[in-house]
C-alpha positions as CSV (number, residue, x, y, z in Angstrom):
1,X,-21.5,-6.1,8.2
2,X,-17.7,-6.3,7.5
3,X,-17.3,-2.8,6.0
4,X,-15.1,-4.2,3.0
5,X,-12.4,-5.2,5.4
6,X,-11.7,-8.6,3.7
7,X,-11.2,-7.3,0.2
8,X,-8.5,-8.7,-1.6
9,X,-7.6,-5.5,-3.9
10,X,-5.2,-3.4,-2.4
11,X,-7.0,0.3,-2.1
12,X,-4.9,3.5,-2.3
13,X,-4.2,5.5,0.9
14,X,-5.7,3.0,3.1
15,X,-3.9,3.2,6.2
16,X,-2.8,6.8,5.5
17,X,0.6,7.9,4.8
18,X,3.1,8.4,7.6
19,X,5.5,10.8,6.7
20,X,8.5,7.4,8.3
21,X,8.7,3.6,8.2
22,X,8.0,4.0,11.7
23,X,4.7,6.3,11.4
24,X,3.5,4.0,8.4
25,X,4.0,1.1,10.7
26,X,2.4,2.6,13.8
27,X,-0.3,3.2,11.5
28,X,-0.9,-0.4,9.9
29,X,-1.0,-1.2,13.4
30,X,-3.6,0.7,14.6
31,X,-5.6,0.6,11.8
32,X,-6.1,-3.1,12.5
33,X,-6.7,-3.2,16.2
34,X,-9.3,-0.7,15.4
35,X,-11.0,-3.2,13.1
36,X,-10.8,-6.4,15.0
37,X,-7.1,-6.8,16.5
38,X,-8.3,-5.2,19.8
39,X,-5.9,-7.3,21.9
40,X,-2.8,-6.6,19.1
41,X,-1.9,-8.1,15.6
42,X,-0.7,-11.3,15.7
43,X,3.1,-12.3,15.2
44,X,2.4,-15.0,12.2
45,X,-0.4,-16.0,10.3
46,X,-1.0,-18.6,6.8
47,X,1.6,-17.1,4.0
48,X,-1.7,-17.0,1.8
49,X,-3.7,-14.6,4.0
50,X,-0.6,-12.9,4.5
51,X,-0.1,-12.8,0.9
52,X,-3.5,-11.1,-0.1
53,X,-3.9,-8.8,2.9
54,X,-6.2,-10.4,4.7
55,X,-5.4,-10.8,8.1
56,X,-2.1,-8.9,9.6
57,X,1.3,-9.7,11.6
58,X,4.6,-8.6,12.5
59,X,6.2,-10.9,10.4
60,X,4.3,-9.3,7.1
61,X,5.8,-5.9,8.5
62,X,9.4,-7.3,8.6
63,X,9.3,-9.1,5.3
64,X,8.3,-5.9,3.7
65,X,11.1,-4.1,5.6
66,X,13.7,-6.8,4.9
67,X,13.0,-6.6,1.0
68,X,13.5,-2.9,1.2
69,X,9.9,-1.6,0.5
70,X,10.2,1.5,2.3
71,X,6.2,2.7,1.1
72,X,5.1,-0.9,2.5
73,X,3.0,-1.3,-0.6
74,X,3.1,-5.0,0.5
75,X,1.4,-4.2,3.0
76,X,-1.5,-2.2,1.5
77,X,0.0,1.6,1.2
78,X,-0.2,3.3,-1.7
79,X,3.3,4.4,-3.1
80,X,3.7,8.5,-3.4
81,X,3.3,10.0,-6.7
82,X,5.7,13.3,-7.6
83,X,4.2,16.4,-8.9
84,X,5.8,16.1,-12.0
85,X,4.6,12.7,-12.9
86,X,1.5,13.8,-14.3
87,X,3.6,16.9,-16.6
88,X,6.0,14.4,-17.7
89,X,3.2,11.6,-19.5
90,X,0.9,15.1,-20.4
91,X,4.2,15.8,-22.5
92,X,4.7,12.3,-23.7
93,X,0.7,11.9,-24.2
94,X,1.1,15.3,-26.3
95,X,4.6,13.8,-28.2
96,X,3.0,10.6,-29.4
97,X,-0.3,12.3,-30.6
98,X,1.9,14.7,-32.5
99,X,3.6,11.9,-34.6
100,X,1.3,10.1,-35.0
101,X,-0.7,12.9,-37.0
102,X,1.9,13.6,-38.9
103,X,1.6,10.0,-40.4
């Protein structure tokens, strides 16, 4: 009936990554009126549904962007990963197996 939309978890990739703050807000919006905002996201809701995600507002968006989070993972986004994250703990994964057979 809901489609998961009241989950609490924060899911990766969720409202799809905008390449600016601008697109990733755009998005965050849109994503909600499609769900049940139809007549646009309210400007303040309780801090605790703020807090988990539950329910959306501008005032979530500019608390985010006050504290600096430019991925908006407060808001649900998933932050990007580089390429080279997975070689670097491969190597480090590799390193630690390697002492610890020598013990």
């Amino acid at each position: 009936m809901s489609n998961n939309y009241w989950q609490t978890k924060k899911l990766e990739g969720q409202y799809g990554n905008g390449k600016t703050l601008t697109e990733k807000v755009s998005a965050y919006e849109k994503t909600w009126e499609s769900r049940c905002y139809s007549g646009g996201i309210p400007d303040e809701v309780p801090y605790k549904v703020m807090m988990s995600n539950r329910a959306p507002s501008y005032k979530a968006i500019a608390i985010a962007i006050l504290k600096n989070d430019h991925h908006l993972t407060s808001l649900g986004f998933a932050a990007p990963q580089s390429s080279w994250y997975s070689v670097l703990k491969m190597q480090q994964k590799n390193k630690e197996s390697s002492q610890l057979s020598l013990l």
